[in-house]
MARMAR-568855 format. One record per residue (C-alpha): x, y, z. Coordinates in nm, 4 decimals. Layout:
<sites>
       px       py       pz
        X        Y        Z
...
</sites>
This chain:
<sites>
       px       py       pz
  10.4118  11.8290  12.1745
  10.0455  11.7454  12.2969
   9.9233  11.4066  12.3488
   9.6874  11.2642  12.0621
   9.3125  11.3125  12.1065
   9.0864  11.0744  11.9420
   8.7862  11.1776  12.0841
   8.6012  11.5243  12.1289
   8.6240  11.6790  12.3831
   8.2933  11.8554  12.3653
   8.0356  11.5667  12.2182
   8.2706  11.2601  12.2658
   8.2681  11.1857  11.8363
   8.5460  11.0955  11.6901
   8.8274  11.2842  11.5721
   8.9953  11.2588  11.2157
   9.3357  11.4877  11.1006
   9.2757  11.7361  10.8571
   9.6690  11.8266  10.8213
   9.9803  11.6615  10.9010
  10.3755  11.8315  10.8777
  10.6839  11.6998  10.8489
  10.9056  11.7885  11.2005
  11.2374  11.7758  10.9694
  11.1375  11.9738  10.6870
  10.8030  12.1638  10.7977
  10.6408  12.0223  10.4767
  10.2452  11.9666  10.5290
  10.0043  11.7599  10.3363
   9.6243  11.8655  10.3442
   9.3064  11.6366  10.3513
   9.1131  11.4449  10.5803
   9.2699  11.1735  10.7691
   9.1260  10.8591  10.9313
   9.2708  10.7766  11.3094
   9.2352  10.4074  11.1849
   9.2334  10.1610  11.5040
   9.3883  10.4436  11.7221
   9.0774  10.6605  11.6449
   8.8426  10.3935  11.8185
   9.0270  10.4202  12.1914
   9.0508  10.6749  12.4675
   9.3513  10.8329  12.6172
   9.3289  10.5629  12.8901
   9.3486  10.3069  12.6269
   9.6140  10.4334  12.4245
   9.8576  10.4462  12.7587
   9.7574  10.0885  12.8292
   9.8333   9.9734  12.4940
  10.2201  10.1428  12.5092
  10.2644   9.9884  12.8390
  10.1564   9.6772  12.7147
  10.4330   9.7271  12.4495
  10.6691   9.8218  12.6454
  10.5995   9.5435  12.8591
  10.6341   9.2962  12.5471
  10.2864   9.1948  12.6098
  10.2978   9.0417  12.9588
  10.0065   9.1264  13.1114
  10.1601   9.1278  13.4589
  10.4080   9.3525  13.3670
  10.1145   9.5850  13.3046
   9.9398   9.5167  13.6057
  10.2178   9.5596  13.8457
  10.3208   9.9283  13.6652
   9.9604  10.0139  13.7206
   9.9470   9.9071  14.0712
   9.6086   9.6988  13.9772
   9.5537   9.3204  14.0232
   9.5957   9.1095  13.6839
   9.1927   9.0368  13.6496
   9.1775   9.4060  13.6309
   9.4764   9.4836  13.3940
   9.3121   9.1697  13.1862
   8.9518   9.3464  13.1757
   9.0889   9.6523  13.0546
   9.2488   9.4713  12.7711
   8.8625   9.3350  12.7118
   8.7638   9.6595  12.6791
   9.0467   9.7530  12.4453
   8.9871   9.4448  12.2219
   8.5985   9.5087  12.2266
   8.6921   9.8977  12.0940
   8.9109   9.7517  11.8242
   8.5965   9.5691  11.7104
   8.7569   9.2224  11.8257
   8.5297   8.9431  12.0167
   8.6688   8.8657  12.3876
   8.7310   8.5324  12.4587
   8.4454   8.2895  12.5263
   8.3725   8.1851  12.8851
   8.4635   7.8494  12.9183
   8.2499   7.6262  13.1646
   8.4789   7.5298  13.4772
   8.3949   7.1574  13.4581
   8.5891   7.1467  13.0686
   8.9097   7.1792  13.1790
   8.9897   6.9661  12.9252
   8.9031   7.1435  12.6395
   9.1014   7.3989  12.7715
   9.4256   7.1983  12.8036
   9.3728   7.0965  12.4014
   9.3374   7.4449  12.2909
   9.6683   7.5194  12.3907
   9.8293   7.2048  12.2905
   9.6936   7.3182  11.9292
   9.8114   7.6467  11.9619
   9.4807   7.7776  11.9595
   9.4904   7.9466  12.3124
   9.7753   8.1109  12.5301
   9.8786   7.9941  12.8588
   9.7842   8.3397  12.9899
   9.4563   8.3340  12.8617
   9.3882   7.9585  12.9577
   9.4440   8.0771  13.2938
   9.1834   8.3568  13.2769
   8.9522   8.1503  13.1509
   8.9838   7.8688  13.4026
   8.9789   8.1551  13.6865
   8.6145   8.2325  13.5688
</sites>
C-alpha cells in the first residue's frame, strides 16, 4: 500500500479523499473527505511525527535516528507546530533565567523546552 499524499504533486494544493474501503470487507463509503491536521504537513513531516511517536516524544531520540543535531530535530518540530497552525515558543531573553526556572516549577514549560530556550 502507497504512502499518504497530502499535497499535489503537480500545484502543491492540498489533497482531500473522495473514497475510502474497508481492507476486511471491501465495503467503500463515497464523499469528500477532509485530511484534518494530517492534510496540513508534508511527507517529511508526517515521518518526523511517527518517529517522534515512536520515540515517545523525546526529541533526542529523534535526533539521533535522524543522524541530525537536537537544535535541528527541535526546528523541524517548529516547523511542524507552525503547519498545525500552533505558535512556537517565545524567545526568551538570556538575562531572565529566572522566569524560565518559574515556568517550569508551574508546569507551564518542559525541561526540554526550557533548555531550548535558554540555548537561544
Amino acid at each position: 500500500m502507497n504512502s499518504l499524499l497530502t499535497r499535489c504533486p503537480v500545484c502543491n494544493g492540498p489533497f482531500h479523499a473522495e473514497r475510502l474501503a474497508c481492507e476486511a470487507c471491501s465495503s467503500t463509503l463515497e464523499g469528500r473527505f477532509s485530511l484534518d491536521w494530517l492534510g496540513r504537513l508534508n511527507r517529511d513531516q508526517l515521518e518526523f511525527v511517527k518517529l517522534m511517536i515512536k520515540n515517545r516524544g523525546n526529541i533526542n531520540g529523534v535526533a539521533s535516528e535522524l543522524k541530525v543535531a537536537y537544535n535541528t530535530a527541535r526546528s523541524r518540530l517548529d516547523d511542524i507546530v507552525a503547519a498545525l497552525g500552533y505558535g512556537v515558543p517565545p524567545v526568551i531573553d538570556r538575562t531572565d533565567r529566572r522566569e524560565v526556572l518559574d515556568r517550569i516549577a508551574a508546569g507551564e514549560l518542559s525541561v526540554e523546552d526550557a533548555m531550548v530556550l535558554l540555548r537561544r
